[in-house]
KEBAKOL-744438 format. One record per atom (N, C-alpha, C, O): x, y, z; residue in one letter; chain; residue number from 1; atom name. Coordinates in Angstrom, 1 decimal. Example, Ala and Ser with C-alpha at 12.3 -4.5 7.8 and 13.67 -1.06 7.14 Angstrom:
% residues 2
+--------+--------+--------+---+---+-----+----+
:      x :      y :      z : r : c :   k :  a :
+--------+--------+--------+---+---+-----+----+
:   13.2 :   -5.7 :    7.8 : A : A :   1 :  N :
:   12.3 :   -4.5 :    7.8 : A : A :   1 : CA :
:   13.2 :   -3.3 :    7.8 : A : A :   1 :  C :
:   14.2 :   -3.3 :    8.5 : A : A :   1 :  O :
:   12.8 :   -2.2 :    7.1 : S : A :   2 :  N :
:   13.7 :   -1.1 :    7.1 : S : A :   2 : CA :
:   12.9 :    0.0 :    7.9 : S : A :   2 :  C :
:   13.4 :    1.1 :    8.0 : S : A :   2 :  O :
+--------+--------+--------+---+---+-----+----+
END
This chain:
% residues 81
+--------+--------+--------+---+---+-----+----+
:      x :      y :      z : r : c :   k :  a :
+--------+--------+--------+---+---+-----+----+
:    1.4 :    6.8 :   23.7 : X : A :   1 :  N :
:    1.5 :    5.5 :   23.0 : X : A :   1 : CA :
:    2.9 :    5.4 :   22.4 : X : A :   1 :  C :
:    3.5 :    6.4 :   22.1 : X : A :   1 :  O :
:    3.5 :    4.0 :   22.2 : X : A :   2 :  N :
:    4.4 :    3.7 :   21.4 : X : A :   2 : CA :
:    4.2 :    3.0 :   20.3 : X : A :   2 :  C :
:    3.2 :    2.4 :   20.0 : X : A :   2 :  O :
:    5.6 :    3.1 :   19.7 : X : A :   3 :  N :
:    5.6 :    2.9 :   18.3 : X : A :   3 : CA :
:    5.1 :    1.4 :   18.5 : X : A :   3 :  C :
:    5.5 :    0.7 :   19.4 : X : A :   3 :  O :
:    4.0 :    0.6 :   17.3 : X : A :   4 :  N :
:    3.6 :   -0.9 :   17.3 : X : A :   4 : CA :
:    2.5 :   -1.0 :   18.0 : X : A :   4 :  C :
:    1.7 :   -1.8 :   17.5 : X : A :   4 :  O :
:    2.3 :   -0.4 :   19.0 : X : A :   5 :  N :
:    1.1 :   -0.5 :   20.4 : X : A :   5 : CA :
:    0.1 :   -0.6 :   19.4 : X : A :   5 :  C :
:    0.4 :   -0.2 :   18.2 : X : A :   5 :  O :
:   -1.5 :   -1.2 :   19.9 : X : A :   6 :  N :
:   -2.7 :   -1.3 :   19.1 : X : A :   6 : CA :
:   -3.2 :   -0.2 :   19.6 : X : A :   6 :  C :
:   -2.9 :    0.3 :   20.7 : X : A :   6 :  O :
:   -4.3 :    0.3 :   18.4 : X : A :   7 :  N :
:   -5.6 :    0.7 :   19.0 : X : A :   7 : CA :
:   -6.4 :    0.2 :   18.1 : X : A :   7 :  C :
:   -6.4 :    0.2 :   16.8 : X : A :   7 :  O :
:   -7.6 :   -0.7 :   19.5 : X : A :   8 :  N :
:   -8.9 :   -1.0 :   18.5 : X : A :   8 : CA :
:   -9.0 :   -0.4 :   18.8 : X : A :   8 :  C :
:   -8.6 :    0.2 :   19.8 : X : A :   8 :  O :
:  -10.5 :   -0.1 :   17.0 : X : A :   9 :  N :
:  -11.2 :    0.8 :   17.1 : X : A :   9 : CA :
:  -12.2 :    0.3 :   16.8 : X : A :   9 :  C :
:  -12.2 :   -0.6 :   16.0 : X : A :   9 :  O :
:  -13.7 :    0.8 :   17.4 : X : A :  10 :  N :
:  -14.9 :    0.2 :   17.6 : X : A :  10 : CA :
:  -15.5 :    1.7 :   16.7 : X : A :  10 :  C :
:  -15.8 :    2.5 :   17.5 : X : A :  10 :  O :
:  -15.8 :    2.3 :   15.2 : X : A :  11 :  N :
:  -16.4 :    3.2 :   14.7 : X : A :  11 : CA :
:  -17.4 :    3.2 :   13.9 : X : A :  11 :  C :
:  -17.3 :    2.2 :   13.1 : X : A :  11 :  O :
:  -18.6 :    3.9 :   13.5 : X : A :  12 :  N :
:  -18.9 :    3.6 :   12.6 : X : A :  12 : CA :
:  -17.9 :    4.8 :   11.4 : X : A :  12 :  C :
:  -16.9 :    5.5 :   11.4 : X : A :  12 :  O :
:  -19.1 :    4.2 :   10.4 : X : A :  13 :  N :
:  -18.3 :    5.0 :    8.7 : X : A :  13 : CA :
:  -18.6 :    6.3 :    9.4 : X : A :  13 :  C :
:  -19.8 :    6.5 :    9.6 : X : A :  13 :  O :
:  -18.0 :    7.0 :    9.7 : X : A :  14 :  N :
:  -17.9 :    8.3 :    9.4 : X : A :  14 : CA :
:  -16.4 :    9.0 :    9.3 : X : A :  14 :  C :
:  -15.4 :    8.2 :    9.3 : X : A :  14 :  O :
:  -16.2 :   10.4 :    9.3 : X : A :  15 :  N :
:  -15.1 :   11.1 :    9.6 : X : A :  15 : CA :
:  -14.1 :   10.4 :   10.5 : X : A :  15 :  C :
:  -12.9 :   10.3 :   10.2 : X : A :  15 :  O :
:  -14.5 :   10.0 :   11.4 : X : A :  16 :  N :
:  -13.7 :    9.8 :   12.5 : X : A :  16 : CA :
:  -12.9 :    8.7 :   12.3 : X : A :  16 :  C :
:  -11.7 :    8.7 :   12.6 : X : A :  16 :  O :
:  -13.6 :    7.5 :   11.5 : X : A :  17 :  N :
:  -13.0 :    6.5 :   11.1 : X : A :  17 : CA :
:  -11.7 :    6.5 :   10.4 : X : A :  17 :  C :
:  -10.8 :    5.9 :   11.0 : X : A :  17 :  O :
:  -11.5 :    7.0 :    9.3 : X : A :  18 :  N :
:   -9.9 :    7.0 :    8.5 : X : A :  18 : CA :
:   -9.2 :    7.8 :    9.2 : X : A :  18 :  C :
:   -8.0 :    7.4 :    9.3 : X : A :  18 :  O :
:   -9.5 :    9.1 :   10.0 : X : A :  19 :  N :
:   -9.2 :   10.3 :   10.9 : X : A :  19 : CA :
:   -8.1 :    9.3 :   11.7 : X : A :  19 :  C :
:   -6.9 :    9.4 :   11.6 : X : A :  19 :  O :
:   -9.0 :    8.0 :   12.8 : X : A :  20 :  N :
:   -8.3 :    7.3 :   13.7 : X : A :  20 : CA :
:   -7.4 :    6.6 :   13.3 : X : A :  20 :  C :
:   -6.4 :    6.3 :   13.9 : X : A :  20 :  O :
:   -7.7 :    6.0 :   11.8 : X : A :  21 :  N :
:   -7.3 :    4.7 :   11.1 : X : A :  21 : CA :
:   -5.5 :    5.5 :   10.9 : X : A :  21 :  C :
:   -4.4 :    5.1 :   11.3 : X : A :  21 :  O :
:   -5.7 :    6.3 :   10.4 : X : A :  22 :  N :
:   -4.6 :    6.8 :    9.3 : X : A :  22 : CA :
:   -3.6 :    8.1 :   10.6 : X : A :  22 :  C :
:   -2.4 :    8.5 :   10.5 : X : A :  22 :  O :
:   -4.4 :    8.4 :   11.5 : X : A :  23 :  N :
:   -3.9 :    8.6 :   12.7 : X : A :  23 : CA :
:   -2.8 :    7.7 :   13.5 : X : A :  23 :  C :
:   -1.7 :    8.1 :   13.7 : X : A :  23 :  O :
:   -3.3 :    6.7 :   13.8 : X : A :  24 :  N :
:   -2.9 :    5.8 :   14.3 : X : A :  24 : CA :
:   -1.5 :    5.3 :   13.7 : X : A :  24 :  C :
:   -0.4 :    5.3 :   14.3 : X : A :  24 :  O :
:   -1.7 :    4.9 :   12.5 : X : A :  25 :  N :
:   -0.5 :    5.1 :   11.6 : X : A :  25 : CA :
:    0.3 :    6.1 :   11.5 : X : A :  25 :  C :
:    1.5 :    5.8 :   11.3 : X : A :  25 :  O :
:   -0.2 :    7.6 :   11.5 : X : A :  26 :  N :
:    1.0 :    8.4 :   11.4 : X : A :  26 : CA :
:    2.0 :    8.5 :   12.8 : X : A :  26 :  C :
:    3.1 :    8.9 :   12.7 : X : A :  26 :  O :
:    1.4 :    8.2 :   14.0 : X : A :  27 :  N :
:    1.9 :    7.8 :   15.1 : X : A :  27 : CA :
:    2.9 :    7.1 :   15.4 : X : A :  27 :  C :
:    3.7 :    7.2 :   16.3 : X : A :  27 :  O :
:    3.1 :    5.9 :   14.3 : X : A :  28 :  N :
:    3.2 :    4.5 :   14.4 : X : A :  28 : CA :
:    2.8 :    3.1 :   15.3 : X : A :  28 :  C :
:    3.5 :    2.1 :   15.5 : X : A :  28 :  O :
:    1.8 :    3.4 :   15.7 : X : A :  29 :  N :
:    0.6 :    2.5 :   16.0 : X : A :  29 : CA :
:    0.2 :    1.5 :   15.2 : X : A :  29 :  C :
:    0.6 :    1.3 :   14.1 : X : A :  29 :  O :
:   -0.9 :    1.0 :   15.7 : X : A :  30 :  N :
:   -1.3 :   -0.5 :   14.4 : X : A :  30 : CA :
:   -2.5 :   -0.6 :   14.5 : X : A :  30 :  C :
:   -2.9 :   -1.3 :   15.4 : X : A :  30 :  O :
:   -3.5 :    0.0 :   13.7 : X : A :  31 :  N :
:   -5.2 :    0.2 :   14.3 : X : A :  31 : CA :
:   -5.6 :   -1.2 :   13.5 : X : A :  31 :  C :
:   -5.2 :   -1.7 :   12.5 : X : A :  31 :  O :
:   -6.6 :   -1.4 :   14.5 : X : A :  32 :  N :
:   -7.3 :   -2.7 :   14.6 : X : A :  32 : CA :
:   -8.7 :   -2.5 :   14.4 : X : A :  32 :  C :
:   -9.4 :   -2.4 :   15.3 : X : A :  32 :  O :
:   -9.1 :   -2.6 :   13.2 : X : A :  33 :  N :
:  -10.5 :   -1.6 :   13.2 : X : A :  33 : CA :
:  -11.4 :   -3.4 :   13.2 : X : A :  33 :  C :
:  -11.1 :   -4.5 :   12.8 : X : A :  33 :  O :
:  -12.7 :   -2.8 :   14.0 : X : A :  34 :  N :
:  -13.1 :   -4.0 :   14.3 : X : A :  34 : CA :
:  -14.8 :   -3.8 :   13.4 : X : A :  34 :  C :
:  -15.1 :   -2.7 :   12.9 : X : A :  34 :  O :
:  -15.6 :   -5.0 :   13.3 : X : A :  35 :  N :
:  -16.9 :   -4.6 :   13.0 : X : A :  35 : CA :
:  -17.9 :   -4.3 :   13.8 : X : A :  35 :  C :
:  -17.9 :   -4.9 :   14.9 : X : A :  35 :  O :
:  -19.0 :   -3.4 :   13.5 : X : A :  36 :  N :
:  -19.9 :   -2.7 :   14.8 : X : A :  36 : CA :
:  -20.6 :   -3.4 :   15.0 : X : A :  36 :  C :
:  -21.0 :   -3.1 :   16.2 : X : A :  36 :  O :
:  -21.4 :   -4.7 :   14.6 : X : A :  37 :  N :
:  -22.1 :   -5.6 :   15.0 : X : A :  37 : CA :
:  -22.2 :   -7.0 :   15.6 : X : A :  37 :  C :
:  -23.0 :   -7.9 :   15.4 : X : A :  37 :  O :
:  -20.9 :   -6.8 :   16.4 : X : A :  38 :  N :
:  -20.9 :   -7.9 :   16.9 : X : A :  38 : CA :
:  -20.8 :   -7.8 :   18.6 : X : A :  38 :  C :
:  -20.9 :   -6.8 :   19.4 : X : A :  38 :  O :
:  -20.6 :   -9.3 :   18.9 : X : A :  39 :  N :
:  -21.4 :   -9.1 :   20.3 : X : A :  39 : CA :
:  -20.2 :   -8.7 :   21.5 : X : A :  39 :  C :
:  -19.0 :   -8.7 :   21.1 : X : A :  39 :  O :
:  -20.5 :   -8.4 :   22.7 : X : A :  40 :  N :
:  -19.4 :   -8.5 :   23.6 : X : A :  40 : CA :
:  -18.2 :   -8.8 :   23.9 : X : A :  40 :  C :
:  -17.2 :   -8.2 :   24.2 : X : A :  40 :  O :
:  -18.8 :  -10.3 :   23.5 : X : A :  41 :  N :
:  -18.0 :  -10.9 :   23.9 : X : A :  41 : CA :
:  -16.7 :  -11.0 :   22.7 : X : A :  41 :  C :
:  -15.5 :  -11.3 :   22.7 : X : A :  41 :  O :
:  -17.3 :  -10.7 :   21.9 : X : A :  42 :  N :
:  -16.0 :  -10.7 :   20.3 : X : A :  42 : CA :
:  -15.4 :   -9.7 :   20.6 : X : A :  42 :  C :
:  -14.3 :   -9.8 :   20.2 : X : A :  42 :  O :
:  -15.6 :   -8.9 :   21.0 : X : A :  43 :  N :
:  -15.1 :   -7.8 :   21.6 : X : A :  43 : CA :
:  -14.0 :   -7.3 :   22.8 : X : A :  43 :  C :
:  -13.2 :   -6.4 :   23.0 : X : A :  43 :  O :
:  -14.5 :   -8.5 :   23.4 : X : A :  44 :  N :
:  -13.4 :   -8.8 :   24.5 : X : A :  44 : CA :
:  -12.2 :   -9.9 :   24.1 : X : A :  44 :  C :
:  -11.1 :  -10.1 :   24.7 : X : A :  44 :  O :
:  -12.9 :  -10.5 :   23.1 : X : A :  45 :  N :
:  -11.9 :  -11.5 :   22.4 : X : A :  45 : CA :
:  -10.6 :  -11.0 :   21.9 : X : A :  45 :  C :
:   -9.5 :  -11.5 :   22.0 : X : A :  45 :  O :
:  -11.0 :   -9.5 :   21.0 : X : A :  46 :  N :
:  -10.1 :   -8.5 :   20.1 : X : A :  46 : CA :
:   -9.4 :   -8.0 :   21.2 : X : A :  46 :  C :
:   -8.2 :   -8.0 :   21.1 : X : A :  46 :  O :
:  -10.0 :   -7.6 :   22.3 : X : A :  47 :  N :
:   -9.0 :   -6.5 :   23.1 : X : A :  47 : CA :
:   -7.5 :   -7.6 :   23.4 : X : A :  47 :  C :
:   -6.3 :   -7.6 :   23.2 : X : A :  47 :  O :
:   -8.5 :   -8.4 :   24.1 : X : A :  48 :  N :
:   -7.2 :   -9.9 :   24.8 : X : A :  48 : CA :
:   -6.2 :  -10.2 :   23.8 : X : A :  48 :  C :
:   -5.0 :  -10.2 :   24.0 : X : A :  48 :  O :
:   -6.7 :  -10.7 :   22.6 : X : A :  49 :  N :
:   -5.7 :  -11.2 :   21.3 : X : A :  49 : CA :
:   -5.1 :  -10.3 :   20.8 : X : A :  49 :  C :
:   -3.9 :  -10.5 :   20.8 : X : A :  49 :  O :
:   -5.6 :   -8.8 :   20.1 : X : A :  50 :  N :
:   -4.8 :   -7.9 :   19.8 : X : A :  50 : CA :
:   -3.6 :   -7.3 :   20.4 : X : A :  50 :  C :
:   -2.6 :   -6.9 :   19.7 : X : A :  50 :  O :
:   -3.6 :   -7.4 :   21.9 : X : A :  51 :  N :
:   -3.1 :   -6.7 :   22.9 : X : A :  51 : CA :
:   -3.2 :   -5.0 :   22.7 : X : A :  51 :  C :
:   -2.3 :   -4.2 :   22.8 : X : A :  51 :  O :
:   -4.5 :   -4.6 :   22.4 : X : A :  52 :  N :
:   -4.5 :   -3.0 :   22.0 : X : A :  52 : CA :
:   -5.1 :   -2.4 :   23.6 : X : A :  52 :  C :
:   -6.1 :   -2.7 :   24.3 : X : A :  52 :  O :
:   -3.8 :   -1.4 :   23.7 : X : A :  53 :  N :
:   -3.8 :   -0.8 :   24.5 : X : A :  53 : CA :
:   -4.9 :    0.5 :   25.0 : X : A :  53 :  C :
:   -5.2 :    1.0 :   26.1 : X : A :  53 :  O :
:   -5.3 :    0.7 :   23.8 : X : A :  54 :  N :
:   -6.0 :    1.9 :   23.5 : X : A :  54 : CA :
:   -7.5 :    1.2 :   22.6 : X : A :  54 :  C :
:   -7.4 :    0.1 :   22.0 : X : A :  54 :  O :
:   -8.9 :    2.0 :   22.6 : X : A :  55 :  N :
:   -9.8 :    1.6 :   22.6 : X : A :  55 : CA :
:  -10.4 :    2.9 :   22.2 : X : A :  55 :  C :
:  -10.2 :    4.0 :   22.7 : X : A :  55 :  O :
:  -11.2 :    2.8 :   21.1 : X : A :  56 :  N :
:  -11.6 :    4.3 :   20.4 : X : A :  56 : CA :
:  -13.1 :    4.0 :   19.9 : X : A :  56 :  C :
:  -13.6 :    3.2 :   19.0 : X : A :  56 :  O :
:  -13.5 :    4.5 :   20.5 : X : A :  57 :  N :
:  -15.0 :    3.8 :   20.7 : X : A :  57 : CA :
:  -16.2 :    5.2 :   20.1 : X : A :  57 :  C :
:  -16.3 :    6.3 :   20.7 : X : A :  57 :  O :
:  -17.2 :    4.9 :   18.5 : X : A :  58 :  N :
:  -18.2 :    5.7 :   18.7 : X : A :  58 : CA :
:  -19.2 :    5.9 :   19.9 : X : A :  58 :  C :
:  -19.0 :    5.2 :   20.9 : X : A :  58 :  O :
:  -20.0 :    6.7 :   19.8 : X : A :  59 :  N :
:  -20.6 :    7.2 :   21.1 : X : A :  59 : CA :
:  -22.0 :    6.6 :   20.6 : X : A :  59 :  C :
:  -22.9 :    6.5 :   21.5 : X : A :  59 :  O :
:  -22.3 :    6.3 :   19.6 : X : A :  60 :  N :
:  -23.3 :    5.3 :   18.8 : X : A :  60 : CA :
:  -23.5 :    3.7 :   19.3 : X : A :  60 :  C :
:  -24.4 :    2.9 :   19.5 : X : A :  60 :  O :
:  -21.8 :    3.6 :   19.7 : X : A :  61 :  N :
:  -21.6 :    1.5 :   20.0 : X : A :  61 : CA :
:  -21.3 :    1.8 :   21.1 : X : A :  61 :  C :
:  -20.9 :    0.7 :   21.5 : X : A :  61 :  O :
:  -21.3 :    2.5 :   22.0 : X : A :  62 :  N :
:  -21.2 :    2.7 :   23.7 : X : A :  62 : CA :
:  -22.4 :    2.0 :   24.2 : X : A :  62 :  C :
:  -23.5 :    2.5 :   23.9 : X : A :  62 :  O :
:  -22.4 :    0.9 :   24.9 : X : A :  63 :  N :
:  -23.8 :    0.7 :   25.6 : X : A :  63 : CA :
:  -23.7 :    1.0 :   26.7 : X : A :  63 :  C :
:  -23.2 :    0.2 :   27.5 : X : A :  63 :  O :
:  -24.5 :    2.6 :   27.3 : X : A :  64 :  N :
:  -24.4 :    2.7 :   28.9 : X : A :  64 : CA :
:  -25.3 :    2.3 :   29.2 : X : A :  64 :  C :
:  -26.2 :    1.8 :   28.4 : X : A :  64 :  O :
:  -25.3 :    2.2 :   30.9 : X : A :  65 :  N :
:  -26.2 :    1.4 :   32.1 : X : A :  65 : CA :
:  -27.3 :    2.4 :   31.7 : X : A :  65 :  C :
:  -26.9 :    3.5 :   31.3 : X : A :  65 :  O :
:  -28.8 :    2.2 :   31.9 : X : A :  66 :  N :
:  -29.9 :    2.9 :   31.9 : X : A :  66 : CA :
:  -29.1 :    4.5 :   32.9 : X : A :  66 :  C :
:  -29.1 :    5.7 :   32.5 : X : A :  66 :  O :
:  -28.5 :    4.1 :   34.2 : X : A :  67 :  N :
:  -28.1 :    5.4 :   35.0 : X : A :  67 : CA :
:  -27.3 :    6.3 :   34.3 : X : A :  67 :  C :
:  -27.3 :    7.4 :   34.8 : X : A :  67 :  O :
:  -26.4 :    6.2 :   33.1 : X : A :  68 :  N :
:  -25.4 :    6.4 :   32.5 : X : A :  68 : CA :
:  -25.8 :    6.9 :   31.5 : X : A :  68 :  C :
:  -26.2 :    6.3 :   30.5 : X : A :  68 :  O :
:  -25.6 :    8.7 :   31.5 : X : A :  69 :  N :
:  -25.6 :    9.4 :   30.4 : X : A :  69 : CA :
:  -25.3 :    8.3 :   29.0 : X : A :  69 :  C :
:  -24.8 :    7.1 :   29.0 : X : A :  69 :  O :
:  -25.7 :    9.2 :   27.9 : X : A :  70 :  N :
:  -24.6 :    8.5 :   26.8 : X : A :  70 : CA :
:  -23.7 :    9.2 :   26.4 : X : A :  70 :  C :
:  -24.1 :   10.3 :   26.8 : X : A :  70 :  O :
:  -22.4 :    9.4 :   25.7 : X : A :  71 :  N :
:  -21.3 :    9.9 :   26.0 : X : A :  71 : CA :
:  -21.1 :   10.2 :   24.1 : X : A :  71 :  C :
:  -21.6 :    9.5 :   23.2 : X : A :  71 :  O :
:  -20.4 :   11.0 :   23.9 : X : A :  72 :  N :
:  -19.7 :   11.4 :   22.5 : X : A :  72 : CA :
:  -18.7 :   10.2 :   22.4 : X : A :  72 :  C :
:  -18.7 :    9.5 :   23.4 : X : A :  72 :  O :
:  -17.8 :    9.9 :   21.1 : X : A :  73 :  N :
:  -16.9 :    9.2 :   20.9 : X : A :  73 : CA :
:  -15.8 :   10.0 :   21.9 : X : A :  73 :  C :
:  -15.5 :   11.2 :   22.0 : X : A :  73 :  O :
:  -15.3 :    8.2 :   22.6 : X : A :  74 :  N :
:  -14.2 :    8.8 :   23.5 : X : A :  74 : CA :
:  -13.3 :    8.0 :   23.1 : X : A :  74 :  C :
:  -13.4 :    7.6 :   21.9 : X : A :  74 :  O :
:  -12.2 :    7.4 :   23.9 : X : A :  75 :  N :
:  -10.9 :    6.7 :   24.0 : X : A :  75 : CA :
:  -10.7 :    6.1 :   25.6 : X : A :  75 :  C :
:  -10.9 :    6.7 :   26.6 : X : A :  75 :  O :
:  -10.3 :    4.8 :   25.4 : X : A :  76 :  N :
:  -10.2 :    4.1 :   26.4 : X : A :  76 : CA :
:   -8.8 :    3.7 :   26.6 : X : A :  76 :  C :
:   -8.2 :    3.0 :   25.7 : X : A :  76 :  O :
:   -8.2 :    3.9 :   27.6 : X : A :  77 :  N :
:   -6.8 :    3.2 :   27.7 : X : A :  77 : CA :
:   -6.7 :    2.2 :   28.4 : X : A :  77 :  C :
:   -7.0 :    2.4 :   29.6 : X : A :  77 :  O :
:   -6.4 :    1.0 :   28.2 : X : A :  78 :  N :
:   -6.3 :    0.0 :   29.2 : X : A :  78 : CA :
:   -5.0 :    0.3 :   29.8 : X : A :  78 :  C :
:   -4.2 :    1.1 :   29.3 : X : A :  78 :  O :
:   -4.9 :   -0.5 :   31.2 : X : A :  79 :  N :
:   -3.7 :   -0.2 :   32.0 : X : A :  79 : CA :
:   -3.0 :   -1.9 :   31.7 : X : A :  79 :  C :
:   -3.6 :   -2.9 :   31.2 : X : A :  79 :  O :
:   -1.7 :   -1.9 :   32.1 : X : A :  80 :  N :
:   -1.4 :   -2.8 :   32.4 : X : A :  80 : CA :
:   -1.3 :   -3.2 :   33.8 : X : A :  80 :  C :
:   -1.2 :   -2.3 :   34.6 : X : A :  80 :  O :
:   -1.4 :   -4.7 :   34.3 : X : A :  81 :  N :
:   -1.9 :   -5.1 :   35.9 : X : A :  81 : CA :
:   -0.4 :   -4.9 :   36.2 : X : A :  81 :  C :
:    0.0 :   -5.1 :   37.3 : X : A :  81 :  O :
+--------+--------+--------+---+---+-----+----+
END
């Protein structure tokens, strides 16, 4: 990552939360912490408008396909096209 770049972050309250938050910052990043209850599609709204590159997602707000293990908190990088 570079300096300014986003990361949302999709967490609940726990450890991990200020961890990423204050992380993010010592990097020089700009964390975009978002709320857990909202739908998809707001969700896709934040990635598009923020332009955050990076995605930090609890393993709680992951919704896998029924085939799809469920997964620990990960990190998502978007690419650019």
């Amino acid at each position: 990552m570079e300096q300014e770049q986003r990361v949302l972050m999709l967490l609940l309250d726990t450890p991990q939360f200020p961890a990423t938050f204050f992380g993010a910052i010592k990097i020089g990043a700009v964390p975009i912490p978002t709320n857990t209850v909202m739908q998809p599609a707001d969700y896709e709204y934040f990635l598009n408008d923020s332009r955050a590159i990076v995605a930090v997602v609890s393993g709680e707000c992951d919704s896998p396909r029924p085939s799809q293990p469920r997964r620990n908190d990960h990190v998502q990088e978007r690419r650019k096209p």
